[in-house]
N, CA and C of each residue as an Amber inpcrd file, in Angstrom:
protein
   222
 -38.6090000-140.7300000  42.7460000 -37.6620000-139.7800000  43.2790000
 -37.2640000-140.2440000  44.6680000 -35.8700000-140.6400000  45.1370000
 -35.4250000-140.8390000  46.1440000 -35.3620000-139.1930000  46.7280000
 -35.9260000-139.5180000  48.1690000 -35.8150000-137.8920000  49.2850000
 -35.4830000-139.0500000  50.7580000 -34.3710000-138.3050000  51.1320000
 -33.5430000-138.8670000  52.3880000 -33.7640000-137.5730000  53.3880000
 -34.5400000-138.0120000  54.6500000 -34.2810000-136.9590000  55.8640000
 -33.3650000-137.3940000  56.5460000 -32.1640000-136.5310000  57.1580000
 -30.7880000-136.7660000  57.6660000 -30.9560000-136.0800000  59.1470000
 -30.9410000-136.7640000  59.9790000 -31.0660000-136.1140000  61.6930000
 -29.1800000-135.9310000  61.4940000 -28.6040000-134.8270000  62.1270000
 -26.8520000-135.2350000  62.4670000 -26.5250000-135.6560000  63.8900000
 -25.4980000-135.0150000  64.3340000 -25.3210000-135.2480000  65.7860000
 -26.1280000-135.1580000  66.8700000 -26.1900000-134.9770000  68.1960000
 -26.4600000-134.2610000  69.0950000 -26.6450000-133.0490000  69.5700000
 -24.9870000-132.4620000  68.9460000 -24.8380000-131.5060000  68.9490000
 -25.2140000-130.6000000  68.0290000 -26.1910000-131.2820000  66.6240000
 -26.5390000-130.0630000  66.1260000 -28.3900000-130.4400000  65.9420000
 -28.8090000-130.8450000  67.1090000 -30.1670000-132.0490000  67.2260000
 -30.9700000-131.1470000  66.8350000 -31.2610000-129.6920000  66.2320000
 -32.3550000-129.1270000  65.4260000 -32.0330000-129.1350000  63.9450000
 -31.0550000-129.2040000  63.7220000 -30.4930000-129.3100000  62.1250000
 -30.9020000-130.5580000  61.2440000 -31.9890000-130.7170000  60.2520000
 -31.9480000-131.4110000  59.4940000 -31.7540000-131.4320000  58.0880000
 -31.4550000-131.7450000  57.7010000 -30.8060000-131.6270000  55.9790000
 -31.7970000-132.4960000  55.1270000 -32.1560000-132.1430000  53.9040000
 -32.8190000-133.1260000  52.7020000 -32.1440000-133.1400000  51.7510000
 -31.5560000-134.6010000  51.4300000 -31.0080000-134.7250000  50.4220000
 -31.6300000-135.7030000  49.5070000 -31.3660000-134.9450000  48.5440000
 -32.2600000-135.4050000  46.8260000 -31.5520000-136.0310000  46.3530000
 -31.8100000-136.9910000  45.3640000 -31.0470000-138.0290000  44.6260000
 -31.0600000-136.8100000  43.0920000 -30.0780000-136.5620000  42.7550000
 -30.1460000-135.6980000  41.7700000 -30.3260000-136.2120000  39.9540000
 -29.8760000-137.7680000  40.4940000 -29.4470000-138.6180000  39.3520000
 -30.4550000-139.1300000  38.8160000 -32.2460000-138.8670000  39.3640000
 -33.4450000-139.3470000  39.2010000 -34.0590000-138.4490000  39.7640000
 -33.7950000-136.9370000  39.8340000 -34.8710000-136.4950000  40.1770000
 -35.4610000-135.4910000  38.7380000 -36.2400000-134.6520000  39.3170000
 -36.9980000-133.9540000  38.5590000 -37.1940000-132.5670000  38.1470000
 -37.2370000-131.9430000  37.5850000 -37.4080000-130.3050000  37.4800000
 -38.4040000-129.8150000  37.7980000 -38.4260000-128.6540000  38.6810000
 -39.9670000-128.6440000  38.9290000 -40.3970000-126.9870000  39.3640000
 -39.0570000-126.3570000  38.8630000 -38.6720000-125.1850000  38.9140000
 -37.9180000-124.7030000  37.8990000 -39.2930000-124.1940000  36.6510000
 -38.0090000-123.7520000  35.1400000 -37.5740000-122.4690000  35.0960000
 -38.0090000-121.5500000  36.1490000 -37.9150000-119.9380000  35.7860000
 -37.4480000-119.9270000  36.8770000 -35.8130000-119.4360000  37.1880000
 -35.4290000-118.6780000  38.5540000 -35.1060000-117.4460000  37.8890000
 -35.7580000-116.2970000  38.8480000 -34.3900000-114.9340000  39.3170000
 -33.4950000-115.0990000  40.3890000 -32.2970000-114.3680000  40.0180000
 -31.4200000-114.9450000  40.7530000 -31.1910000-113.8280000  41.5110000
 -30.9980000-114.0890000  42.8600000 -30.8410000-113.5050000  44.0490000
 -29.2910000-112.8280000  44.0500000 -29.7230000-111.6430000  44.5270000
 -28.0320000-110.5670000  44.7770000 -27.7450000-111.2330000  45.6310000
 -26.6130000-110.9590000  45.3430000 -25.2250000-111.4610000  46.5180000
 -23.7950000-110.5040000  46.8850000 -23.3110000-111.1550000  47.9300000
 -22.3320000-110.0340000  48.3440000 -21.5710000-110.7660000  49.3500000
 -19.9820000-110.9030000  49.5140000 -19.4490000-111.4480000  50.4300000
 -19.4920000-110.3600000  51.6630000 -19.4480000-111.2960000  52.7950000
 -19.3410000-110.2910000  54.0590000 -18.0060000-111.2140000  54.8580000
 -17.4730000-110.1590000  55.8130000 -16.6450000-110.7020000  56.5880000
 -16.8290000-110.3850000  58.2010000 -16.4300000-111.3720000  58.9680000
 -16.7910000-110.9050000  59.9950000 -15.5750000-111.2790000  61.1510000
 -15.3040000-110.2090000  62.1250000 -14.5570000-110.7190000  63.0510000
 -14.7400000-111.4810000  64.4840000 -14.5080000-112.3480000  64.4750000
 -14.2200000-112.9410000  65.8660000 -13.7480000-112.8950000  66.6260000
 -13.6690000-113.6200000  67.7990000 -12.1790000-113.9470000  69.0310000
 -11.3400000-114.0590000  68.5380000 -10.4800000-113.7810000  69.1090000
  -9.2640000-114.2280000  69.0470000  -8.6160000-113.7940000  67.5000000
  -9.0250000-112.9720000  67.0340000  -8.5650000-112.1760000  65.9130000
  -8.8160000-113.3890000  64.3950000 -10.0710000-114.1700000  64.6720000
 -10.6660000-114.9090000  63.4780000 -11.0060000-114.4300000  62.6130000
 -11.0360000-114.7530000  61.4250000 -11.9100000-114.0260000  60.5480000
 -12.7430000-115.1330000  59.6500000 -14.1260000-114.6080000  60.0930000
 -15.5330000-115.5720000  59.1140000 -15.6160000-114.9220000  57.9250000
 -15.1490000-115.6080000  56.3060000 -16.1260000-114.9220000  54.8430000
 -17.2190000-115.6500000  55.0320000 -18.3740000-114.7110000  54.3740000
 -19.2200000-115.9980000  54.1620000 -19.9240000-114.9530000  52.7880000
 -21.2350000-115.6650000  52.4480000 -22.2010000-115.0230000  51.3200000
 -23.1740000-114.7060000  51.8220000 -23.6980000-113.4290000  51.2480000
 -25.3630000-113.1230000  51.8390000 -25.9760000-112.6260000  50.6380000
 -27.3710000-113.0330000  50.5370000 -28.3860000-113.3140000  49.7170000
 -29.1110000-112.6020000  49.9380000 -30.0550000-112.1820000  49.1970000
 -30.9800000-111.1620000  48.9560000 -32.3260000-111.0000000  47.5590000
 -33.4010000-111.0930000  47.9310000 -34.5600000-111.4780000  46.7900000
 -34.1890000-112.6670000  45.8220000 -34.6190000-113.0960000  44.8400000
 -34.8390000-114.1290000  44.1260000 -36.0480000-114.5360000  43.8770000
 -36.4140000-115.3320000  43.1970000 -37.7140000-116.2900000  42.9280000
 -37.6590000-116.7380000  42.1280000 -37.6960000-118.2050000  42.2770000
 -37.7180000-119.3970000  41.9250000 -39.8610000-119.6470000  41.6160000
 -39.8370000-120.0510000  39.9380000 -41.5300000-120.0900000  39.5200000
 -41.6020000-121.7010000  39.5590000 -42.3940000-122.4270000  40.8400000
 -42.7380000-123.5720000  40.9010000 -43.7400000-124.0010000  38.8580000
 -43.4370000-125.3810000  38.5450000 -44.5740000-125.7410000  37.9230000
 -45.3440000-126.7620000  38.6310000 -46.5530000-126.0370000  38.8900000
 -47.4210000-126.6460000  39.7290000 -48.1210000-127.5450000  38.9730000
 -47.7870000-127.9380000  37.7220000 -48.5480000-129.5910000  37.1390000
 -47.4560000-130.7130000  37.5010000 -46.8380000-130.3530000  37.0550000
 -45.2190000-131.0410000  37.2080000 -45.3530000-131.7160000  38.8960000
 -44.9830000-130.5610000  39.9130000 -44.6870000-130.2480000  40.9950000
 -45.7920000-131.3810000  41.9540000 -47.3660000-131.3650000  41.6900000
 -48.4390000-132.0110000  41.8470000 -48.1490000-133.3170000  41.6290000
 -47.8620000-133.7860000  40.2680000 -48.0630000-135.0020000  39.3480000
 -46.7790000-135.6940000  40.2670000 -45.5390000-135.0020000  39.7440000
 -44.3860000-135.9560000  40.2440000 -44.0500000-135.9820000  41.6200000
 -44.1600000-134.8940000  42.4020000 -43.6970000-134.8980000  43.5130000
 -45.0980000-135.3580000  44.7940000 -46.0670000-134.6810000  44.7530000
 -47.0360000-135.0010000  45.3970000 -48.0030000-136.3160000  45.4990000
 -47.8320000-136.6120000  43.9240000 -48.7460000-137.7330000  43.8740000
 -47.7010000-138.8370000  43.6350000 -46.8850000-138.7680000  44.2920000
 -45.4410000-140.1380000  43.4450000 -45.4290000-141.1910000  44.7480000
């Protein structure tokens, strides 16, 4: 399994991203609930307007043989 840690700019020098090679990776999570959702909007300066999504519960059931074998011990 290719896993890439990505530092970005300067300007965003606490932000790091992980990106997975999707094309070789692995499942390692077969049972999700899926988390409510709801658009929100928000106003800004200068008469902006932010949509965005907000999330709420979920769970995602690790398989911890899987999860161990391929990811931990790889």
């Amino acid at each position: 399994m290719s896993v890439n840690i990505v530092n970005f700019s300067e300007a965003r020098k606490n932000f790091k991203s992980v990106k997975i090679n999707g094309q070789i990776g692995k499942e390692v999570i077969g049972k999700i609930d899926m988390p409510e959702h709801k658009s929100a909007l928000k106003e800004l300066d200068r008469g902006r307007l932010f949509f965005y999504v907000t999330f709420a519960g979920g769970k995602g059931y690790l398989d911890n043989k899987i999860f161990l074998r391929d990811v931990i011990n790889a």
